[in-house]
Structures are given as structure tokens and as C-alpha cells.
PDBQT receptor file of N, H, CA, C and O in Angstrom, charges set to zero:
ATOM      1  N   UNK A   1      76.212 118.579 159.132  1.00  0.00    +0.000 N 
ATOM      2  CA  UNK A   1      76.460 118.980 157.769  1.00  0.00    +0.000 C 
ATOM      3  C   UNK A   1      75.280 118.540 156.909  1.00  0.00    +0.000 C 
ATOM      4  O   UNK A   1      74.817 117.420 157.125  1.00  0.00    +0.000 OA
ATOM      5  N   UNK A   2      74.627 119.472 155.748  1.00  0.00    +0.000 N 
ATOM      6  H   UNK A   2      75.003 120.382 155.573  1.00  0.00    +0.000 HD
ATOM      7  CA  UNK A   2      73.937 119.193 154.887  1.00  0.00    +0.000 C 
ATOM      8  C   UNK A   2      74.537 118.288 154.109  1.00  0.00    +0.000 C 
ATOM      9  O   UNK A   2      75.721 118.368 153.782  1.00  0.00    +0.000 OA
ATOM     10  N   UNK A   3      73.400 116.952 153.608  1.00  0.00    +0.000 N 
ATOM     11  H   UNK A   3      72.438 116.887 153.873  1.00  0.00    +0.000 HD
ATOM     12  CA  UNK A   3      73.843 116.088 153.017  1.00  0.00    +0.000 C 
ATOM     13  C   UNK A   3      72.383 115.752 152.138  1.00  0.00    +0.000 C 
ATOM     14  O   UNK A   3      71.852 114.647 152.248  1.00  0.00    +0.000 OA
ATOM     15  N   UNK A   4      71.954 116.547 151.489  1.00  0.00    +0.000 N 
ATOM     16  H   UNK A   4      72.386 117.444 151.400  1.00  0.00    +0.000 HD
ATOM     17  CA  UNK A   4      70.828 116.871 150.455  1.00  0.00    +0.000 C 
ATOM     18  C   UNK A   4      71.053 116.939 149.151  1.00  0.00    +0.000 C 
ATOM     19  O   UNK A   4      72.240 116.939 148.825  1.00  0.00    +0.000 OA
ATOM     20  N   UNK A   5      70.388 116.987 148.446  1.00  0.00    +0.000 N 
ATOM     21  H   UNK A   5      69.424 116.987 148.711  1.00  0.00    +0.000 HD
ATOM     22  CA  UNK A   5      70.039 116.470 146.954  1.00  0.00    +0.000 C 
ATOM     23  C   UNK A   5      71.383 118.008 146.625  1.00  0.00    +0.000 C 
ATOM     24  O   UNK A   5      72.448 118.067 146.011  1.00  0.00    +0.000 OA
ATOM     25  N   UNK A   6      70.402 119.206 147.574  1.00  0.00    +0.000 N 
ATOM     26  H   UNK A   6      69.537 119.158 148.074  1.00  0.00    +0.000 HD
ATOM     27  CA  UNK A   6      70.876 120.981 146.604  1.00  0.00    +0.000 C 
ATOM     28  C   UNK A   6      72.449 120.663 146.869  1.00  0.00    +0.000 C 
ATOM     29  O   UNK A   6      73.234 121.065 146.010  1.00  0.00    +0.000 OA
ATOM     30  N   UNK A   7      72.972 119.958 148.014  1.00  0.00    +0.000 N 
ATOM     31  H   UNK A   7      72.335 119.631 148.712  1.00  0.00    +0.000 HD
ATOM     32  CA  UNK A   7      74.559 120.172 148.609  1.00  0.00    +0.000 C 
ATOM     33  C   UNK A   7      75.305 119.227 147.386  1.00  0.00    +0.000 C 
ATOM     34  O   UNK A   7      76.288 119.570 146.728  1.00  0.00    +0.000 OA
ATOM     35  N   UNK A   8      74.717 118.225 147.300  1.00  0.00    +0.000 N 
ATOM     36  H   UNK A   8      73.919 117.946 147.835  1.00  0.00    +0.000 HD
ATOM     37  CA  UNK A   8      75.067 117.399 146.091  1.00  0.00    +0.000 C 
ATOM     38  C   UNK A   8      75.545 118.237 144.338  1.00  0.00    +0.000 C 
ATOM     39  O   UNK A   8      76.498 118.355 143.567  1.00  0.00    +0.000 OA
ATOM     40  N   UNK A   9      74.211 118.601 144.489  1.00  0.00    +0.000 N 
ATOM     41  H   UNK A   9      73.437 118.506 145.115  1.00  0.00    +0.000 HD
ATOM     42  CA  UNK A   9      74.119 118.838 143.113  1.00  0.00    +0.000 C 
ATOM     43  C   UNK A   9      75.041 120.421 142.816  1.00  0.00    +0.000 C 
ATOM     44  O   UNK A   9      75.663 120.566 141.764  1.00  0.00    +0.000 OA
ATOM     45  N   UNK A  10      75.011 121.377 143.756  1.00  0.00    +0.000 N 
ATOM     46  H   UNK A  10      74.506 121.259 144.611  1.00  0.00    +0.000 HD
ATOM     47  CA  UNK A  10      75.671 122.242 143.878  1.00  0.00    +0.000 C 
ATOM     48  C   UNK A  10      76.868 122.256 144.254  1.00  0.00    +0.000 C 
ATOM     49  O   UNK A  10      77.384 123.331 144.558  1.00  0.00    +0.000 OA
ATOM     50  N   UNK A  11      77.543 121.133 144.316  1.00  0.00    +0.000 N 
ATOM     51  H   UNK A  11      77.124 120.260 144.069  1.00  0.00    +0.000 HD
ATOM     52  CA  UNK A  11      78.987 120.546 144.415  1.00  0.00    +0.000 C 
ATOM     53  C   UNK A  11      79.776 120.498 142.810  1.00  0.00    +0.000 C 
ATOM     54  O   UNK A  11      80.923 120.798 142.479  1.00  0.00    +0.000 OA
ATOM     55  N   UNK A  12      78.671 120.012 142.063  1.00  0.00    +0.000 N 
ATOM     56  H   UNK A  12      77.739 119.769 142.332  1.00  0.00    +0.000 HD
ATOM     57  CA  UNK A  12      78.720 119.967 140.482  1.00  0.00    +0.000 C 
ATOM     58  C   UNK A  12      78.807 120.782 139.697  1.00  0.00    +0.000 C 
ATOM     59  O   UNK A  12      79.550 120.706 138.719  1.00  0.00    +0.000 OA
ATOM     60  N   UNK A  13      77.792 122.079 140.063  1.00  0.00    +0.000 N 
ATOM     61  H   UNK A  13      77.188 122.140 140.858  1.00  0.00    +0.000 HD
ATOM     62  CA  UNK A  13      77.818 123.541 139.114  1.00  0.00    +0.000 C 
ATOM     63  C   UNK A  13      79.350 123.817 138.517  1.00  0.00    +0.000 C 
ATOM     64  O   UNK A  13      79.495 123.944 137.301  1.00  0.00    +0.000 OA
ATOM     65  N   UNK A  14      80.412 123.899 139.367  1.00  0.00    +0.000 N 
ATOM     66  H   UNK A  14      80.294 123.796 140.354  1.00  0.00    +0.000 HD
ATOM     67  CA  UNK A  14      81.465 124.452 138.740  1.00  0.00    +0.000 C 
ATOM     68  C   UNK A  14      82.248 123.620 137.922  1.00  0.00    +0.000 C 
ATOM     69  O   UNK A  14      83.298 123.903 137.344  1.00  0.00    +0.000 OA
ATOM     70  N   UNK A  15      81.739 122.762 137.933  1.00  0.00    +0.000 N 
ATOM     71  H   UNK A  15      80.887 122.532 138.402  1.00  0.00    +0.000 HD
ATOM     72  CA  UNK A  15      82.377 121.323 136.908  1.00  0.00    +0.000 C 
ATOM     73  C   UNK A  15      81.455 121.624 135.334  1.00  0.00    +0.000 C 
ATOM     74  O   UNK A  15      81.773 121.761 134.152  1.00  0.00    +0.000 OA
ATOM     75  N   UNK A  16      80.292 121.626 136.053  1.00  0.00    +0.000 N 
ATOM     76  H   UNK A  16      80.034 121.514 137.013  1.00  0.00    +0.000 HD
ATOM     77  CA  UNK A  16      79.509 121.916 134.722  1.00  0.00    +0.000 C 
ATOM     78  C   UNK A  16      79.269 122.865 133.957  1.00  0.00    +0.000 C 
ATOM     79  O   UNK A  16      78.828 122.859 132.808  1.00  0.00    +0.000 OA
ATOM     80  N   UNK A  17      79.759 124.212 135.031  1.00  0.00    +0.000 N 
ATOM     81  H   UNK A  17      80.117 124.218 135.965  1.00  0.00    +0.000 HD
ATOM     82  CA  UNK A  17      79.783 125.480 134.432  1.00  0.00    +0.000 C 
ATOM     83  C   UNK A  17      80.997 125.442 133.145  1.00  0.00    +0.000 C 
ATOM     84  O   UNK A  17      80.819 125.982 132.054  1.00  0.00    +0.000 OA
ATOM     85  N   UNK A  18      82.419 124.581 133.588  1.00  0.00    +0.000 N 
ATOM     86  H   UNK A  18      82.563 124.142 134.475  1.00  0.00    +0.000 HD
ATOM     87  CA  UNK A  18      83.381 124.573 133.305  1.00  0.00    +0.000 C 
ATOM     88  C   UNK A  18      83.017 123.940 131.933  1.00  0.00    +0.000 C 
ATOM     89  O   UNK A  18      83.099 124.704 130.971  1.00  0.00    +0.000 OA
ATOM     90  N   UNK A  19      82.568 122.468 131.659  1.00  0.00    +0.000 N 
ATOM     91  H   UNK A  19      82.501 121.847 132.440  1.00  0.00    +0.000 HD
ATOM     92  CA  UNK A  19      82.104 121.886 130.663  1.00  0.00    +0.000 C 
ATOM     93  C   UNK A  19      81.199 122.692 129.826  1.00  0.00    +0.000 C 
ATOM     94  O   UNK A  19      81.414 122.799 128.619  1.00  0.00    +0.000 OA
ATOM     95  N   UNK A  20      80.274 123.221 130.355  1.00  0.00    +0.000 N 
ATOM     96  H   UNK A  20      80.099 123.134 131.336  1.00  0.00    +0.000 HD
ATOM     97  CA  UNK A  20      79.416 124.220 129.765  1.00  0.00    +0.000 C 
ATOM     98  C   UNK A  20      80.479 125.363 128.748  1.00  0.00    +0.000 C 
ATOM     99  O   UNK A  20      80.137 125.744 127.629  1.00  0.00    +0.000 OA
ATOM    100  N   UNK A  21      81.330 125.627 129.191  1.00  0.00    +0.000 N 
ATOM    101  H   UNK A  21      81.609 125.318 130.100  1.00  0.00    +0.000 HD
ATOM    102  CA  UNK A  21      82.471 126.987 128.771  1.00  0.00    +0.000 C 
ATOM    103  C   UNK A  21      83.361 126.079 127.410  1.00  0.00    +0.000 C 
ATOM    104  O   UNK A  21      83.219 126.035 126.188  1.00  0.00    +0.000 OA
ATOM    105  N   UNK A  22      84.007 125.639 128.085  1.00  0.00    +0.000 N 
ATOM    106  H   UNK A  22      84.122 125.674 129.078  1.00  0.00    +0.000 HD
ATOM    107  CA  UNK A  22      84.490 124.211 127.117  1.00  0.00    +0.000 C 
ATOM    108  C   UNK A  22      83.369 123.961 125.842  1.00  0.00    +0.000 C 
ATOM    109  O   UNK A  22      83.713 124.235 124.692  1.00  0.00    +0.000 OA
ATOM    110  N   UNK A  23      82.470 123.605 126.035  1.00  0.00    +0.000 N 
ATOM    111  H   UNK A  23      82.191 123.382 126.969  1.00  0.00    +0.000 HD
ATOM    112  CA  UNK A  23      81.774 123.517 124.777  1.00  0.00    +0.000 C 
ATOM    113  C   UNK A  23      81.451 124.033 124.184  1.00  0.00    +0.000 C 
ATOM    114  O   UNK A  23      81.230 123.720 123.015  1.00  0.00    +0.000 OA
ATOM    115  N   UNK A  24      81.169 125.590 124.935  1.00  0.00    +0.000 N 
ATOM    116  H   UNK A  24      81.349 125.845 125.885  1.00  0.00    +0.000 HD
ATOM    117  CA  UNK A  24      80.923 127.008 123.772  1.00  0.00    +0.000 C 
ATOM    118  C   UNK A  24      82.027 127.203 122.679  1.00  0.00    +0.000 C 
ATOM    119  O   UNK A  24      81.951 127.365 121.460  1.00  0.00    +0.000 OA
ATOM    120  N   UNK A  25      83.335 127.113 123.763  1.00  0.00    +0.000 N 
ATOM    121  H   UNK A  25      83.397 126.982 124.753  1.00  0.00    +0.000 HD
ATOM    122  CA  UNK A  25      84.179 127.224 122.878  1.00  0.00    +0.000 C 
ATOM    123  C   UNK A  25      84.758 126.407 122.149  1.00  0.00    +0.000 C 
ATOM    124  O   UNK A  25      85.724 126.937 121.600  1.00  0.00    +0.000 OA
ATOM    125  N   UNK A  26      84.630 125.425 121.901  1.00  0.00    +0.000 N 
ATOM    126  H   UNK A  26      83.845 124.995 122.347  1.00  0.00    +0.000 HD
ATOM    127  CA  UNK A  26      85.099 124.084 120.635  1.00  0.00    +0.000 C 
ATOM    128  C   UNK A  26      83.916 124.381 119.758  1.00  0.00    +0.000 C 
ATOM    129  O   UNK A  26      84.213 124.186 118.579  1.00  0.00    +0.000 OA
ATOM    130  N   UNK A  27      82.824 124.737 119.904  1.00  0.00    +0.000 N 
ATOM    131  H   UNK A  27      82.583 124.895 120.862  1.00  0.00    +0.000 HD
ATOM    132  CA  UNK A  27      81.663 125.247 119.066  1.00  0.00    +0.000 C 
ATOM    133  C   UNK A  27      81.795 126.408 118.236  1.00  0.00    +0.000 C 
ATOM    134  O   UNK A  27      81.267 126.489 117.127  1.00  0.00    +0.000 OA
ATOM    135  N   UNK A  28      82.466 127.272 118.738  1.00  0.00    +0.000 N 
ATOM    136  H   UNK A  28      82.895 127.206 119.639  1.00  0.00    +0.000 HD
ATOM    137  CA  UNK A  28      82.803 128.646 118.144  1.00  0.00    +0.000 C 
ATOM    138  C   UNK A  28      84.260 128.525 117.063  1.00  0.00    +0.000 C 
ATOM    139  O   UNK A  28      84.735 129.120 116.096  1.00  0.00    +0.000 OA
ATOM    140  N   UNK A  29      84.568 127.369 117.928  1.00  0.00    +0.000 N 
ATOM    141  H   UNK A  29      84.182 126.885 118.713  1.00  0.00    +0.000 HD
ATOM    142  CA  UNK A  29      86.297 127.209 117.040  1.00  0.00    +0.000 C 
ATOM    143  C   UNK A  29      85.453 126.285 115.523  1.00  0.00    +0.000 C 
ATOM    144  O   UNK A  29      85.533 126.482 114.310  1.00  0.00    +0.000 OA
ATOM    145  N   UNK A  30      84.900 125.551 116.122  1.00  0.00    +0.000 N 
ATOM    146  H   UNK A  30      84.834 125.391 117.107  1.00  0.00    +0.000 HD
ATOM    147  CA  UNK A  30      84.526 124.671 114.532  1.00  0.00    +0.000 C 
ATOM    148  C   UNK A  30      83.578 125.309 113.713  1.00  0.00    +0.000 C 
ATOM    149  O   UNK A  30      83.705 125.223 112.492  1.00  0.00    +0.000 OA
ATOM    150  N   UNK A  31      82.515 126.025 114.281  1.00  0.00    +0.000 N 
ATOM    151  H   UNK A  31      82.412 126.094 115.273  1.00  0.00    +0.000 HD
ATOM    152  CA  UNK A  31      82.053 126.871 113.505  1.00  0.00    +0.000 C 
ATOM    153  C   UNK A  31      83.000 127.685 112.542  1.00  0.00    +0.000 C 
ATOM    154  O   UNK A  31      82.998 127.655 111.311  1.00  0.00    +0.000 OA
ATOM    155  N   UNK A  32      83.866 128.468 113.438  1.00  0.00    +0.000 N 
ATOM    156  H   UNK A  32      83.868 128.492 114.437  1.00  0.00    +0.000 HD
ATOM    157  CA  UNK A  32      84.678 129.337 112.225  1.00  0.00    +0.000 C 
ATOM    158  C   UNK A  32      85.482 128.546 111.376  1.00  0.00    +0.000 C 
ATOM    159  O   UNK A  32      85.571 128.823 110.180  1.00  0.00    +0.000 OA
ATOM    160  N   UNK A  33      86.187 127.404 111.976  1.00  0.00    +0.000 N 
ATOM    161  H   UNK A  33      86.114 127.180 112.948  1.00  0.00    +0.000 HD
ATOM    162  CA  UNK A  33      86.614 126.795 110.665  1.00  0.00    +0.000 C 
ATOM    163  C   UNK A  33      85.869 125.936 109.665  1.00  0.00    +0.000 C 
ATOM    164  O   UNK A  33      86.337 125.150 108.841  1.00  0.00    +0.000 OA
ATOM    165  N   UNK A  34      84.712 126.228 109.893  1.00  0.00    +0.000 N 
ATOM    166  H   UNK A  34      84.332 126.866 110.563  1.00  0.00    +0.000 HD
ATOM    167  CA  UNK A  34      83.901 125.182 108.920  1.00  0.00    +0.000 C 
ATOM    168  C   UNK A  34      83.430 126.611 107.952  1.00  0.00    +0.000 C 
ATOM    169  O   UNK A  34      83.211 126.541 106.743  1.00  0.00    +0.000 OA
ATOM    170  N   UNK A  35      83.315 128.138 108.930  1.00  0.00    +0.000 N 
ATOM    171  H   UNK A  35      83.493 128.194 109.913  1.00  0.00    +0.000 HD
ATOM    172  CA  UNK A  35      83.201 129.275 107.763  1.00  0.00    +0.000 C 
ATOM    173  C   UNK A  35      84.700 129.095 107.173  1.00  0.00    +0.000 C 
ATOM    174  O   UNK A  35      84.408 128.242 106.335  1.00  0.00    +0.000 OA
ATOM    175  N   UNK A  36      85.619 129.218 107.063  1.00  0.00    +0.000 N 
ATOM    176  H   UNK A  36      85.856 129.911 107.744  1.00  0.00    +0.000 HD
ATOM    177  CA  UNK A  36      86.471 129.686 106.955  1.00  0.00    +0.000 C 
ATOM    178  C   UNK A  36      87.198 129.005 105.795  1.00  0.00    +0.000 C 
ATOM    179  O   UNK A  36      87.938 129.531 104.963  1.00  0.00    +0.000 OA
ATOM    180  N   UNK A  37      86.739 127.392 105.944  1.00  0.00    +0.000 N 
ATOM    181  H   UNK A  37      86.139 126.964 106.620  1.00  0.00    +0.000 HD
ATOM    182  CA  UNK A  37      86.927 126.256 104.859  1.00  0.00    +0.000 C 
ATOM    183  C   UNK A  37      85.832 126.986 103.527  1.00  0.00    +0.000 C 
ATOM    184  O   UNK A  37      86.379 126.798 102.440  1.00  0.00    +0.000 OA
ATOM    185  N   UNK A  38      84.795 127.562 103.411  1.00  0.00    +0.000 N 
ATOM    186  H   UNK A  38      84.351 127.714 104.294  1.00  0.00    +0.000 HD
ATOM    187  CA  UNK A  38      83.678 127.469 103.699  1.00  0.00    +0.000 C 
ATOM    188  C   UNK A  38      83.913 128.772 101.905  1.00  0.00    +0.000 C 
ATOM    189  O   UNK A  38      83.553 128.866 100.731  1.00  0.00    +0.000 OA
ATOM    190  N   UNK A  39      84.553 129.289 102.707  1.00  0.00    +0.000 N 
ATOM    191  H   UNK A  39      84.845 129.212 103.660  1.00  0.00    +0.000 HD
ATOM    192  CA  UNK A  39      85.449 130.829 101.792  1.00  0.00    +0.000 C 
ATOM    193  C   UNK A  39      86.524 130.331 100.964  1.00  0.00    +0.000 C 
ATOM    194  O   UNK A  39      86.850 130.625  99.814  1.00  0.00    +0.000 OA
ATOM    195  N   UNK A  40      87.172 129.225 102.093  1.00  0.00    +0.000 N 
ATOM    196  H   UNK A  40      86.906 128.986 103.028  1.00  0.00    +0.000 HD
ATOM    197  CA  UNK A  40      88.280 129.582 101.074  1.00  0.00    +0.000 C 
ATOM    198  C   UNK A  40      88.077 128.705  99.777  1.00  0.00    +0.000 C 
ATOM    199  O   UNK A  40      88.765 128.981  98.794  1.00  0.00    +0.000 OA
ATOM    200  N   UNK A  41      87.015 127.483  99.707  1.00  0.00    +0.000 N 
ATOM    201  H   UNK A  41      86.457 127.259 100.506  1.00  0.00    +0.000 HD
ATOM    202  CA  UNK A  41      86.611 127.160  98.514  1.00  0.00    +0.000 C 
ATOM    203  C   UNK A  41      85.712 127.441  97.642  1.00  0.00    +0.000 C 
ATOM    204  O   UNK A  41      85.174 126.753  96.774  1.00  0.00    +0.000 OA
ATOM    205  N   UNK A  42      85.553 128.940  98.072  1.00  0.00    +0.000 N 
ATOM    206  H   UNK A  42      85.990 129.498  98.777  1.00  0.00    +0.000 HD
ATOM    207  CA  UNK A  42      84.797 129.590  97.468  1.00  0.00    +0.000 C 
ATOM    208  C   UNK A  42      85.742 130.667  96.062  1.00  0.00    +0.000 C 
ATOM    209  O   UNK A  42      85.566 131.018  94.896  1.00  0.00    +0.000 OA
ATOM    210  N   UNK A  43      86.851 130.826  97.273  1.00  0.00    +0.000 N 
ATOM    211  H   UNK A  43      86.994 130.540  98.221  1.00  0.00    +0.000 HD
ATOM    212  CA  UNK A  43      87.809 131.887  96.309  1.00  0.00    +0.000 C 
ATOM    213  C   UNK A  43      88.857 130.625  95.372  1.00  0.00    +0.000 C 
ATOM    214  O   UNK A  43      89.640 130.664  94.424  1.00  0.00    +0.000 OA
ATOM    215  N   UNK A  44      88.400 129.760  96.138  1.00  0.00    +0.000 N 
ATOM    216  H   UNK A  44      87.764 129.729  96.908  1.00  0.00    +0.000 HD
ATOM    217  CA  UNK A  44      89.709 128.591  95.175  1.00  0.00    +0.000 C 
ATOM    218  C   UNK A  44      88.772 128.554  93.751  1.00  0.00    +0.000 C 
ATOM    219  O   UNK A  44      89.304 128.886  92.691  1.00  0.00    +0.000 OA
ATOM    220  N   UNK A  45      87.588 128.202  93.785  1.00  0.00    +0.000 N 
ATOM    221  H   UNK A  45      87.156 127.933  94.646  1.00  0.00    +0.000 HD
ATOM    222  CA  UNK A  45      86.548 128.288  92.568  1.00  0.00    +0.000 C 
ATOM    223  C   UNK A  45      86.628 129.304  92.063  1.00  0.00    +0.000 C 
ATOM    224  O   UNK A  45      86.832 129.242  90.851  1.00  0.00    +0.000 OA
ATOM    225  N   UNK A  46      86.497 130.954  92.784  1.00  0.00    +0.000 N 
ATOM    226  H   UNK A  46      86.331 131.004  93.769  1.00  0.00    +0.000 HD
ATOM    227  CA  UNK A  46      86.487 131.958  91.459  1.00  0.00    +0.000 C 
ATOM    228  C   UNK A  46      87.836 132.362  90.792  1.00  0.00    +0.000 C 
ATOM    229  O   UNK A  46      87.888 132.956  89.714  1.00  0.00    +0.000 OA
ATOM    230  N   UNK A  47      89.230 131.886  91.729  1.00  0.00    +0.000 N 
ATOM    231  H   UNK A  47      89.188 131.404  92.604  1.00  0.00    +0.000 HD
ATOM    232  CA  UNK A  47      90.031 131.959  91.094  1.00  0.00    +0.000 C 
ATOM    233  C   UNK A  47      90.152 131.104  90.093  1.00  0.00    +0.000 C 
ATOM    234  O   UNK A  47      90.559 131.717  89.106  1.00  0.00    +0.000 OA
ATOM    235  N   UNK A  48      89.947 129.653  89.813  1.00  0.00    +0.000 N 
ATOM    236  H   UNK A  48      89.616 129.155  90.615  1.00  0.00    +0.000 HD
ATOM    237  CA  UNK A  48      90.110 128.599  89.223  1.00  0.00    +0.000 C 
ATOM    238  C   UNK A  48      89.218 129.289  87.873  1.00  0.00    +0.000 C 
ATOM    239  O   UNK A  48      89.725 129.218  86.754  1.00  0.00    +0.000 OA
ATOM    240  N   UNK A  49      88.233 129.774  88.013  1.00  0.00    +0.000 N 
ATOM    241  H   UNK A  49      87.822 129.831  88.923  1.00  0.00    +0.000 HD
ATOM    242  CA  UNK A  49      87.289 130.369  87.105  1.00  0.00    +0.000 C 
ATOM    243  C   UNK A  49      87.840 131.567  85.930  1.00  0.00    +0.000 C 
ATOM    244  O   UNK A  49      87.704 131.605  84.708  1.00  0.00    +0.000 OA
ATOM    245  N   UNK A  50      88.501 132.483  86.875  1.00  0.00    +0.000 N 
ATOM    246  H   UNK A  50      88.612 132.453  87.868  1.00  0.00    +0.000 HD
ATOM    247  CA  UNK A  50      89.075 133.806  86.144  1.00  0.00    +0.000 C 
ATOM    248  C   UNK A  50      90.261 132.835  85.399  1.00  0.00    +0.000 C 
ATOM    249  O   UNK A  50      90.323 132.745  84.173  1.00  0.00    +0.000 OA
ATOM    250  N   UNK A  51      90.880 132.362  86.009  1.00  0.00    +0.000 N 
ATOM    251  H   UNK A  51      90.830 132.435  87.005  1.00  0.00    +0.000 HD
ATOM    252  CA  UNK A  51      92.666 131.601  85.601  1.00  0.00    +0.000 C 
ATOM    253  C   UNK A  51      91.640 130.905  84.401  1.00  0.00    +0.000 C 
ATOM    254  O   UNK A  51      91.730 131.516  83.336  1.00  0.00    +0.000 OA
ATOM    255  N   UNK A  52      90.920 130.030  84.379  1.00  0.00    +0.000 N 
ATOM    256  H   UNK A  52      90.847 129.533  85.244  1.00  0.00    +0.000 HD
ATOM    257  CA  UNK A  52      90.124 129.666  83.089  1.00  0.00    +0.000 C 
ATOM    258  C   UNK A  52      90.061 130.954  81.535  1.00  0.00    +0.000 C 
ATOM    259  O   UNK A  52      90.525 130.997  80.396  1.00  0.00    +0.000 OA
ATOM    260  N   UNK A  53      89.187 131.821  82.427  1.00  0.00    +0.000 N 
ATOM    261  H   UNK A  53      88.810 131.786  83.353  1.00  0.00    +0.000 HD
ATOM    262  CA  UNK A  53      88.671 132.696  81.464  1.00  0.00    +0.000 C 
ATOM    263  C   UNK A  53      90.086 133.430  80.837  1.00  0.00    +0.000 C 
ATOM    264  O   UNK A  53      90.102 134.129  79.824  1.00  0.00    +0.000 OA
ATOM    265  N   UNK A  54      90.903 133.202  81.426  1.00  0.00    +0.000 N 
ATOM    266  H   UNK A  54      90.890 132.635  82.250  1.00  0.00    +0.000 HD
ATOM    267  CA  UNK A  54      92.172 134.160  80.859  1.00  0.00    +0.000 C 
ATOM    268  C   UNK A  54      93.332 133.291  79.965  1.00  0.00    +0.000 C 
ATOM    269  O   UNK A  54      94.260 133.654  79.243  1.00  0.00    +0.000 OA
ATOM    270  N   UNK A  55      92.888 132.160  80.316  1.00  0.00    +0.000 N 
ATOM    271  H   UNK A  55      92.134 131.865  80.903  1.00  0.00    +0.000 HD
ATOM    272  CA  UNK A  55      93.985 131.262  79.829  1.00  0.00    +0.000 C 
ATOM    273  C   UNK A  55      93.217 131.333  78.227  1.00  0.00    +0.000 C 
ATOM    274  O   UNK A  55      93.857 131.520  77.192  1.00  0.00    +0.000 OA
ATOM    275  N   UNK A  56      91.664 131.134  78.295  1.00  0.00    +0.000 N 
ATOM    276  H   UNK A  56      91.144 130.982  79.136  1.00  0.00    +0.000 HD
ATOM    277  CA  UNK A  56      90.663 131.312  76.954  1.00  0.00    +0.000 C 
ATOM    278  C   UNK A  56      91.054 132.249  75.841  1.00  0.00    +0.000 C 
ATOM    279  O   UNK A  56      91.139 132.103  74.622  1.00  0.00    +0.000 OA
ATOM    280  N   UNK A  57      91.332 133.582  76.920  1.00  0.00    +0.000 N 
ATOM    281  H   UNK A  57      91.263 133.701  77.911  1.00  0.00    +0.000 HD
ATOM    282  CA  UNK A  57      91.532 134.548  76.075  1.00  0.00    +0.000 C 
ATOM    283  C   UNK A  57      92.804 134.972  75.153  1.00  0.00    +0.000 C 
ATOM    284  O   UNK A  57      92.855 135.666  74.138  1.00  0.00    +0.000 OA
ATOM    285  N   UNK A  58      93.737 134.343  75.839  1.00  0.00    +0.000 N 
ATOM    286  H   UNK A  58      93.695 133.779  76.664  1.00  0.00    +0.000 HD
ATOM    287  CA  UNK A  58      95.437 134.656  75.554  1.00  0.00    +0.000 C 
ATOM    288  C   UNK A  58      94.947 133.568  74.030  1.00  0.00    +0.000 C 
ATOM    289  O   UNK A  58      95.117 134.185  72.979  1.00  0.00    +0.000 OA
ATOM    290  N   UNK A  59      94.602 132.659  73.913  1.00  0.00    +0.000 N 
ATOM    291  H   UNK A  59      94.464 132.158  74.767  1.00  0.00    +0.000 HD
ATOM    292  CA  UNK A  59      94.611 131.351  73.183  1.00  0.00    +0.000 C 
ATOM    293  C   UNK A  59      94.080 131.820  71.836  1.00  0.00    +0.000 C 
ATOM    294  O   UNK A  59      94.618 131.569  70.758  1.00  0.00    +0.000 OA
ATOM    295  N   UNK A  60      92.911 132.565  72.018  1.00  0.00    +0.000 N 
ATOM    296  H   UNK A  60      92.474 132.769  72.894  1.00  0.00    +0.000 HD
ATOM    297  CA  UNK A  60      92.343 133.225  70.923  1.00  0.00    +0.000 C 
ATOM    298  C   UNK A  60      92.963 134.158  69.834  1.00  0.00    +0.000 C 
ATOM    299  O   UNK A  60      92.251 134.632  68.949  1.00  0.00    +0.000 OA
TER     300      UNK A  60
């Protein structure tokens, strides 16, 4: 039986392929929720903004 560095290390690929996959995807998940946070305090501000400008106007 081969008992070499390639038999070794190619024992590992599917562990690492696996980890490799795993990390794309916790990467893709936090990415979108870091867009997603990203928006929604974006629309919390322009709503907070209009609800301003209207509350201004009724007052007048």
C-alpha cells in the first residue's frame, strides 16, 4: 500500500473540499445579511425623514 505524502494528503481533499463549501456558504449568508441590515436602515431613515416632513407640514 502507498503510504506517501499524495495518499496522505489526498485522504484530506474531501474534508477540505467540505470546509471549503461550508465557508462559501456562511460567507454568502453574512454577506446578505449585512446587505440586508444594510437597506433596511436605510428605509428606517427615509421613512423617519418623510414621517418628519409631514408631521412639519400638518403643524403649519
Amino acid at each position: 500500500m502507498d503510504s506517501g505524502f499524495w495518499f496522505e494528503a489526498g485522504a484530506l481533499l474531501p474534508s477540505i473540499g467540505v470546509g471549503l463549501l461550508f465557508w462559501f456558504a456562511i460567507r454568502a449568508i453574512m454577506r446578505a445579511d449585512r446587505r440586508e441590515r444594510e437597506a433596511e436602515r436605510r428605509a428606517e431613515v427615509e421613512y423617519r425623514q418623510r414621517r418628519a416632513g409631514d408631521e412639519q407640514n400638518h403643524s403649519a
